[in-house]
N, C-alpha and C positions, 0 to 999 in steps of 0.2 A: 169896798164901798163904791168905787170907780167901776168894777164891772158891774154890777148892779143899775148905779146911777145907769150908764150906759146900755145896758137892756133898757131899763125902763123908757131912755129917749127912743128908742128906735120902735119901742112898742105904741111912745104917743108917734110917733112920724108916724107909724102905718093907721094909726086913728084919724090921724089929722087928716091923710090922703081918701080915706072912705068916708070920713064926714065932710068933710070940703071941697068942693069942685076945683075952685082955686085957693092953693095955699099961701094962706099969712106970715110973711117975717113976721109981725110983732106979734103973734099969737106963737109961735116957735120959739121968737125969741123971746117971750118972757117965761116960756118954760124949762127952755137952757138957761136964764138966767138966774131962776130958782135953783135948779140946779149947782151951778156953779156956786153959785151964793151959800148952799150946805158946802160943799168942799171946802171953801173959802175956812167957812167957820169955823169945822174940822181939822185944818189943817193949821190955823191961828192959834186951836187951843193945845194940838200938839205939840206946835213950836215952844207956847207957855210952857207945858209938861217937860219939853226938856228941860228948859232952864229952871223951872223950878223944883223937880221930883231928880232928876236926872247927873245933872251939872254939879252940884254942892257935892266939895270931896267926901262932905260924911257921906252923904245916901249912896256914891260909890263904893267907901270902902266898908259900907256894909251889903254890898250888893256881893263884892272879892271874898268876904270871909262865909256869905251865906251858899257862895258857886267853889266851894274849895273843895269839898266833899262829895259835888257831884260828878257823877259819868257819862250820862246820856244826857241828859239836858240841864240850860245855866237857865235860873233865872233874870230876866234881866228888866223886870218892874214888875208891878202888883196895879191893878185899880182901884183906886182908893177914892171913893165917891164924896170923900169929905172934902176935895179938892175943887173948885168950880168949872175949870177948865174938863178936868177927866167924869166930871156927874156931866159935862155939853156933853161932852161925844159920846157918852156913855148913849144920852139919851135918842143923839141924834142917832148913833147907828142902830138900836134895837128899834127904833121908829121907823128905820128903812126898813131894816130888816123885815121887821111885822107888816109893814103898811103900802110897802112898793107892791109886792105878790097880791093884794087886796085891791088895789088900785089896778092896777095891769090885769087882772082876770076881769075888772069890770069893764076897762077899755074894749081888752078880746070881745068882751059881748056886745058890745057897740058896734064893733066892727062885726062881728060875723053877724048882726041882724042886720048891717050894711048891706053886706054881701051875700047873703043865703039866699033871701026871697029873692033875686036876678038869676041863681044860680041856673032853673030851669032854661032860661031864655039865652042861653049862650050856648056858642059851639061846644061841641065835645072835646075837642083839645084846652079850649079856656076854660072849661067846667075843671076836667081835670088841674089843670094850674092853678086855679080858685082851690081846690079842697089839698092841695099840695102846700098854699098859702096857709089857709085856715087850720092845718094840721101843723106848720113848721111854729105859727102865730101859740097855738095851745104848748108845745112840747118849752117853746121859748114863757111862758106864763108860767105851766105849771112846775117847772124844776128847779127856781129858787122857792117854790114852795116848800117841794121835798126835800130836798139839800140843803137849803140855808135856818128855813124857820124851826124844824126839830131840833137841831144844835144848838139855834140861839134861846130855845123855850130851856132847854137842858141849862146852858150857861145864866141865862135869866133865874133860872130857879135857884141855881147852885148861889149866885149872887145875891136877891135874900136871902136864902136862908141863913148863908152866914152872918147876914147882919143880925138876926135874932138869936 
């Protein structure tokens, strides 16, 4: 969630700097403090989740008898969406997950209709670093596209279904 979070800051910085001539603290910072403020959240209802899912001897010693059998991997919790802390971050991470990559590809088009139509009008060394930009700007959008959201649609699915 925290590399994620952090692509998507450095993808608004490079919006902010082709939309604004001079940049805003309070316009930065109230999008780190959004930011942080999911963390915060996420990381509050974690702490919940231990003490509540985690901490009590029984859901340990039924965590011992259900990893006693196994070899390669232990279990060491389930998401159990009946819980309110674990339906937060349930919801807040499939929310990044889906909605950062949808967000950020729309940024990138902000910026590169920033940046395109000038393109002709600069030297040949900053043309070239302009589309060195706008090429590193796409590869950084579109790859928690393809790496994060197939897995999480997979885990998403797997996750109703079993509720029905």
């Amino acid at each position: 969630m925290i590399s994620t979070l952090s692509a998507f800051f450095t993808i608004y910085m490079k919006y902010d700097a082709s939309e604004y001539v001079i940049p805003s603290k309070r316009r930065i910072g109230t999008v780190a403090g959004i930011l942080i403020s999911i963390v915060a959240v996420s990381v509050t209802c974690e702490v919940f989740l231990i003490f509540m899912q985690s901490w009590p001897a029984d859901i340990r010693e039924h965590y011992y008898i259900l990893n006693q059998n196994l070899t390669d991997y232990a279990n060491v919790g389930f998401v159990d969406l009946s819980v309110l802390p674990s339906a937060i971050n349930y919801v807040i991470i499939n929310t990044l997950v889906l909605g950062i990559p949808i967000t950020a590809e729309f940024l990138r088009r902000k910026v590169s209709s920033k940046i395109t139509p000038t393109i002709d009008t600069i030297s040949e060394s900053k043309r070239s670093q302009t589309r060195t930009f706008l090429k590193g700007l796409t590869i950084q959008v579109v790859l928690p596209l393809f790496l994060y959201v197939p897995v999480f649609l997979c885990q998403l699915y797997t996750t109703i279904a079993s509720e029905f």
